[in-house]
C-alpha positions as CSV (number, residue, x, y, z in Angstrom):
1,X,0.0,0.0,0.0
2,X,1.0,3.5,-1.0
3,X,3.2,5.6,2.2
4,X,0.3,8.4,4.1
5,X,1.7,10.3,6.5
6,X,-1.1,9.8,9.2
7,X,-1.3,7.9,12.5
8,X,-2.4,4.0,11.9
9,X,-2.1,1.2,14.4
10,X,0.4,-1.5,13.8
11,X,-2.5,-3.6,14.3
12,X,-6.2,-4.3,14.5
13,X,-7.4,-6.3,17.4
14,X,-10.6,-8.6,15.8
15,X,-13.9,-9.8,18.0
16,X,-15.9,-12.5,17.5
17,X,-19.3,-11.9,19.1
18,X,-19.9,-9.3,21.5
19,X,-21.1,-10.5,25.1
20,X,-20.9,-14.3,24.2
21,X,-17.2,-14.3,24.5
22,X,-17.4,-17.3,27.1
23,X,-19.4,-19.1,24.1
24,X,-16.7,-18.9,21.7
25,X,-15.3,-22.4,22.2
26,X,-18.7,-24.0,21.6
27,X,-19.2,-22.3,18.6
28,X,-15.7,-23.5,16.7
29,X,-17.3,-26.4,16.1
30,X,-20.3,-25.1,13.8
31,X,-18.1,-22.9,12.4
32,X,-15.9,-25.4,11.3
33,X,-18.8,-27.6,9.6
34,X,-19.7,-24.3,8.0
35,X,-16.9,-23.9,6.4
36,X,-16.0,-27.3,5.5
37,X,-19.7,-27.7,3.7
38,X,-18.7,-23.9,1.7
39,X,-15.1,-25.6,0.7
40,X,-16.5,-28.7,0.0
41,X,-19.8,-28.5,-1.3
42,X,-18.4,-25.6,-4.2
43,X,-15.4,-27.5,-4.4
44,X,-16.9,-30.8,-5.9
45,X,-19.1,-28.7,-7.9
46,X,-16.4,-26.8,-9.4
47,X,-15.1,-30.5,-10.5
48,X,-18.3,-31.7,-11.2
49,X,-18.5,-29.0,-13.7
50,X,-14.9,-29.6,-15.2
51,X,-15.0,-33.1,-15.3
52,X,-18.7,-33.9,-16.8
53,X,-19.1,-33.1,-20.4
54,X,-23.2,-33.0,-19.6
55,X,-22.2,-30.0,-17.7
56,X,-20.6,-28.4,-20.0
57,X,-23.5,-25.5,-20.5
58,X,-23.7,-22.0,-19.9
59,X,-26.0,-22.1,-16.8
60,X,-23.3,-24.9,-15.4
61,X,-20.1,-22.6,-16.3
62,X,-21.8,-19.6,-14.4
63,X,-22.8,-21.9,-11.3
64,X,-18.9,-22.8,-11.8
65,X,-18.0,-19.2,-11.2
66,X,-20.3,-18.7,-8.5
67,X,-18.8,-21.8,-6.6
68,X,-15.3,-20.1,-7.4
69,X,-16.6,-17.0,-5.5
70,X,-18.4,-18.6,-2.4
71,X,-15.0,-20.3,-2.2
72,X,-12.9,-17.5,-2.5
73,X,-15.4,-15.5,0.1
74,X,-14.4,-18.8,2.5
75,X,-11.3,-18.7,2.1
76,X,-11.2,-14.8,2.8
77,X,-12.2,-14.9,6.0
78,X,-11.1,-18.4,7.3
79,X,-8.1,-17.3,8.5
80,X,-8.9,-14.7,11.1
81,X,-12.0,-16.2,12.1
82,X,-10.6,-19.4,13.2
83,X,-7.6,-18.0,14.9
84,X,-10.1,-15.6,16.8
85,X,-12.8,-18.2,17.8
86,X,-10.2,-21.1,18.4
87,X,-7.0,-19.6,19.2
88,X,-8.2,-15.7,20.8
89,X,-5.7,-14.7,18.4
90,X,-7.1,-12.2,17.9
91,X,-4.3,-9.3,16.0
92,X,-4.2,-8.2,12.4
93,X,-1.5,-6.7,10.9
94,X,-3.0,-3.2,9.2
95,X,-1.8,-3.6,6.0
96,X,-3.0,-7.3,6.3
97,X,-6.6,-6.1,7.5
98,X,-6.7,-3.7,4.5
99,X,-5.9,-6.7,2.2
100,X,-8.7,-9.0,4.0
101,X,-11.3,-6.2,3.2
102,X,-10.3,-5.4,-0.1
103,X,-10.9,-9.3,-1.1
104,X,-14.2,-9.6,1.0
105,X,-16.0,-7.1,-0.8
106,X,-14.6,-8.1,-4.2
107,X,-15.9,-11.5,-4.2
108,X,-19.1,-10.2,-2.5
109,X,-19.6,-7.9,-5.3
110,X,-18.1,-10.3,-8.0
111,X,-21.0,-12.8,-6.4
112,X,-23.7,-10.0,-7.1
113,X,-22.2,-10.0,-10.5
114,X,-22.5,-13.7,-11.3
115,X,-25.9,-14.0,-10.2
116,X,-27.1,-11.0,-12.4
117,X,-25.4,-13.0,-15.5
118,X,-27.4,-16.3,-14.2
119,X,-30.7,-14.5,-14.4
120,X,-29.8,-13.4,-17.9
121,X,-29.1,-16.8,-18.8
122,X,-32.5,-18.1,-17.3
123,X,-33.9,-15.4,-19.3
124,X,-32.5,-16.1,-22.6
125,X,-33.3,-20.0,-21.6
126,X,-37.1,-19.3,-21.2
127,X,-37.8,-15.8,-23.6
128,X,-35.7,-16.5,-26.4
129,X,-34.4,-20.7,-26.5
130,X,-34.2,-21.0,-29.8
131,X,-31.0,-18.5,-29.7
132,X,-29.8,-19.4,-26.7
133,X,-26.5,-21.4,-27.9
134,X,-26.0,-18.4,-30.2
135,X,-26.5,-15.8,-27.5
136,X,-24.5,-17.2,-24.9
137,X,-21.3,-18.8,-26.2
138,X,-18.2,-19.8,-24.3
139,X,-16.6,-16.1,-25.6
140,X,-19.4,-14.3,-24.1
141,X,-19.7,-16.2,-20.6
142,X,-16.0,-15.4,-20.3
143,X,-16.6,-12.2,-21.1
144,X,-19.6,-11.7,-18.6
145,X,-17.3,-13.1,-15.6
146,X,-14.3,-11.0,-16.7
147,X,-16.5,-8.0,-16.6
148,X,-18.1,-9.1,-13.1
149,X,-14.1,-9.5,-11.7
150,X,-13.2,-5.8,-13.5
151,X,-16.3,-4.3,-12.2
152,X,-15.2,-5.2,-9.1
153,X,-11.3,-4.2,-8.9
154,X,-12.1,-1.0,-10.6
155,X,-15.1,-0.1,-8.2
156,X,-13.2,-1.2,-4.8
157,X,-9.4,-0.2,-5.8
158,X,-10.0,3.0,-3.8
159,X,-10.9,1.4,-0.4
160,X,-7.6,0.6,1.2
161,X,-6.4,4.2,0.1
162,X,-9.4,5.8,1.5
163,X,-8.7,4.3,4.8
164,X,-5.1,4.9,4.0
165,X,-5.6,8.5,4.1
166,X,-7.2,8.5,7.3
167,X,-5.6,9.1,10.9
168,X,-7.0,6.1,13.3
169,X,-6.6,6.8,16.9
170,X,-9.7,6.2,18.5
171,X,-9.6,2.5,19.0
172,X,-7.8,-0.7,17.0
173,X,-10.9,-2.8,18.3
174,X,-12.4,-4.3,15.3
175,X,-16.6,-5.2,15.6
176,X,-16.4,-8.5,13.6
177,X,-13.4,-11.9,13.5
178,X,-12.8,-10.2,9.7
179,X,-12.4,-7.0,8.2
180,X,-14.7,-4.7,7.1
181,X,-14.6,-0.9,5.4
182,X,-17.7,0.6,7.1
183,X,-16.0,-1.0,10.6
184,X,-12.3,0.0,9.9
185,X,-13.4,3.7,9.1
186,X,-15.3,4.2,11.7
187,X,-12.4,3.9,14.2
188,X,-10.9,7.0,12.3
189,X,-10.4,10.3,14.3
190,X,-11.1,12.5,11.0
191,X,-14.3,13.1,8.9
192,X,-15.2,10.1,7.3
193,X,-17.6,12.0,5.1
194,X,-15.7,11.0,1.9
195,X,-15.7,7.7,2.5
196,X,-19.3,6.7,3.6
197,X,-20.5,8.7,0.1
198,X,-18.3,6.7,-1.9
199,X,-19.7,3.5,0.2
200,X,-22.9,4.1,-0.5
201,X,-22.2,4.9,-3.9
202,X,-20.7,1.7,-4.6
203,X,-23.8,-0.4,-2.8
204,X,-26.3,1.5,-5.2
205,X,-24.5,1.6,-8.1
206,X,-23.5,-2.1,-8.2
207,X,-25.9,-4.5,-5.3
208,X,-28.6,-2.3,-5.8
209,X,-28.5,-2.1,-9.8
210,X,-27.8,-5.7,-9.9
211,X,-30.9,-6.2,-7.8
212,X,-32.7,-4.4,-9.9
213,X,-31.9,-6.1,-13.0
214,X,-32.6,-9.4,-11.6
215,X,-36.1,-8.2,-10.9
216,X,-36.6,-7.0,-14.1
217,X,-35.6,-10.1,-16.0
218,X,-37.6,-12.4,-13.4
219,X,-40.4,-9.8,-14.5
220,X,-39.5,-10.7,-18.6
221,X,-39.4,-14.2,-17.8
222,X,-42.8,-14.8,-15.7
223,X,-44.6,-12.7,-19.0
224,X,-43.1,-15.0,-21.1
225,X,-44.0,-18.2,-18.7
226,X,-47.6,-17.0,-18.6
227,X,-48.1,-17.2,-22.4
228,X,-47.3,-20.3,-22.1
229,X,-50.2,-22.4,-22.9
230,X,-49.5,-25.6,-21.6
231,X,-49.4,-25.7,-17.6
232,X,-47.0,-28.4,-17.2
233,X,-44.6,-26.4,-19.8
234,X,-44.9,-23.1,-17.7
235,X,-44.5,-25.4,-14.8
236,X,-41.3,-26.7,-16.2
237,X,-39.7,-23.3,-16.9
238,X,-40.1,-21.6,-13.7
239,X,-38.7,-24.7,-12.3
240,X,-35.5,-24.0,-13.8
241,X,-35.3,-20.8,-12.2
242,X,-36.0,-22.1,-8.4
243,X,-32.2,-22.5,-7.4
244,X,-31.3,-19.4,-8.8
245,X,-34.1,-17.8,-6.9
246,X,-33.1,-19.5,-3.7
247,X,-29.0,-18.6,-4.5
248,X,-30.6,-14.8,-4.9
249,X,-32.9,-14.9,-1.8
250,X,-29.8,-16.1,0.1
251,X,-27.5,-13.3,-0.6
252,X,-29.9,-10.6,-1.1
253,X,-31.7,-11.5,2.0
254,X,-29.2,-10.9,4.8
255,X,-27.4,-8.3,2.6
256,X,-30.5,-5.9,2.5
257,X,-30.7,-6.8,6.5
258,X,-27.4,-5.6,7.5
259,X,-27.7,-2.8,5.2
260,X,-31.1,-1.8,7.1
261,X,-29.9,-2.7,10.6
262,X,-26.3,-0.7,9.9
263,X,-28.7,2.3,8.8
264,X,-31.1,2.8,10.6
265,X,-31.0,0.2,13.8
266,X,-29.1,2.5,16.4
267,X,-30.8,1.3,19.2
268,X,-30.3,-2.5,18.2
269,X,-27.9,-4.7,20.5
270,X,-24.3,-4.4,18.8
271,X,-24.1,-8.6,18.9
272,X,-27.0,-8.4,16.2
273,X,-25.3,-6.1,14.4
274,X,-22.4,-9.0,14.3
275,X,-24.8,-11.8,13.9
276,X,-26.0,-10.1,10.9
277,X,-22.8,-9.7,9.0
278,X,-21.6,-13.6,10.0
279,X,-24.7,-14.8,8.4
280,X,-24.4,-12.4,5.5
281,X,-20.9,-13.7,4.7
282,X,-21.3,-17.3,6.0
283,X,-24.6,-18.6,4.8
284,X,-24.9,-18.1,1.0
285,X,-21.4,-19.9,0.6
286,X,-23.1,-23.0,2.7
287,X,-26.2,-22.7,0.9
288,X,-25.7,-22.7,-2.8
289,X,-23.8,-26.0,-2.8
290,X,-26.8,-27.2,-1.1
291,X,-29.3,-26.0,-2.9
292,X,-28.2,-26.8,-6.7
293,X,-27.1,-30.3,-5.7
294,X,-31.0,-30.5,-4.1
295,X,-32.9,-28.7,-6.6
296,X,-31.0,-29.6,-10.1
297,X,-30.9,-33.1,-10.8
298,X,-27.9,-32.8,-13.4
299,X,-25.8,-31.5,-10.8
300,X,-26.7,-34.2,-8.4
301,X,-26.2,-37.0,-11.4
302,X,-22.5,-35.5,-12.1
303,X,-21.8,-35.7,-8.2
304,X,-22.9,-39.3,-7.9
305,X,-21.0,-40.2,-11.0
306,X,-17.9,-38.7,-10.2
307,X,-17.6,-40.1,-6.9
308,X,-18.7,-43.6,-8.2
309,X,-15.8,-43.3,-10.6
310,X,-13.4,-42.2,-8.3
311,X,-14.4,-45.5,-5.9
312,X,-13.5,-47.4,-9.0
């Protein structure tokens, strides 16, 4: 990182939850299931992906990128939540905290990315199937997760040197195990002003738009369902959609919580605020291995074959 001539701490000290300190040790162990079923889970449907030529389709190559992300969001945060819930290690280097928030919020936003690209492909899938292998070739659905992973470096670049630039001398007590912009700056003895704007800006621009979008081609596709006129045929279509609906509700969900409770829940206990964030970052990792191997019978098919190959 670039030299500022303000006052920083050497390091950060990190927290796990807030007034159930003497709980920590009982909750390694459910942390540590949680993480192994996000490595796991997106890990054998990474190979699934790679290793089944049935898979080898543009809804499977974005659910590939989205395992890549949950996995990457994992393995951000592993670290420094393990050594503060196991080990009450609980110090982070500055320069090493910066780095941890940087990547957090570039695979979070990378994530909001991918599943704006898997709604376009359930749209193209359902409105317009007959150019869906033209529309959405390998070229392209590179070049849709290239653009998610610029989108992100380009909009979150700034955020190291925008806490760079400011003096922190109030406290090095962190909120959360991990490290987070709106927590980091907050600790600053300066006007933050510049850096909440630009925050904000960023969780419009990008969550919020990408929200948006996915409403709007949900919208498309249920007007296209509804002409339909066979009931089983609608039936079949929407039900294509239903784990990327679930993968959608599961990041959007706690997202637009801590985003309200951060906002506008002052008077809320500070261990919910906590709570929040944990299940914000933890569950949608845990959950989309789960629910694609539950709800998509071609991913549960590779799975099965794969591992009956590799007890061959």
């Amino acid at each position: 990182m670039g030299s500022f001539n303000v006052t920083h701490p050497a390091f950060f000290l990190l927290t796990g939850i807030p007034g159930l300190e003497s709980s920590h040790s009982w909750l390694v162990g459910p942390l540590c299931v949680m993480y192994a079923v996000a490595l796991g889970g997106n890990t054998v449907i990474l190979q699934a992906v790679r290793v089944q030529p049935s898979l080898h389709e543009p809804m499977y190559y974005f659910l590939s990128m989205l395992s890549f992300s949950d996995v990457a969001i994992s393995m951000a945060t592993l670290p420094t939540v393990l050594r503060t819930f196991c080990l009450n290690a609980r110090n982070i280097a500055f320069d090493a905290c910066l780095i941890q928030m940087f990547l957090i919020h570039f695979f979070s936003m990378m994530e909001s990315g991918i599943l704006l690209a898997m709604s376009f492909d359930r749209y193209v899938a359902i409105c317009d199937p007959l150019h869906y292998a033209t529309v959405l070739t390998t070229e392209v659905i590179a070049a849709m997760g290239l653009g998610a992973a610029a989108r992100s470096f380009i909009t979150l670049f700034p955020l190291p040197f925008l806490i760079k630039r400011l003096p922190i001398c109030r406290s090095n007590v962190l909120s959360h195990s991990y490290c987070l912009h709106p927590d980091v700056m907050r600790l600053a003895c300066a006007d933050i002003t510049i850096n909440s704007i630009y925050g904000l800006f960023v969780l419009v621009s990008t969550f919020g738009m990408d929200l948006v979008f996915i409403f709007l081609s949900y919208v498309l596709i249920l007007h296209s369902v509804m002409a339909i006129a066979s009931r089983e045929e609608s039936l079949k279509a929407l039900n294509t959609c239903v784990s990327h609906i679930l993968a959608v509700l599961a990041f959007y969900v706690p997202m637009t919580g801590v985003s309200t409770v951060h906002r506008f829940g002052k008077h809320v206990p500070h261990y919910i605020h906590v709570l929040m964030s944990n299940v914000y970052l933890f569950v949608p990792p845990v959950l989309n291995p789960l629910i694609y191997s539950a709800k998509t019978k071609e991913i549960r098919q590779a799975i099965v074959h794969m591992f009956h190959h590799i007890k061959i």
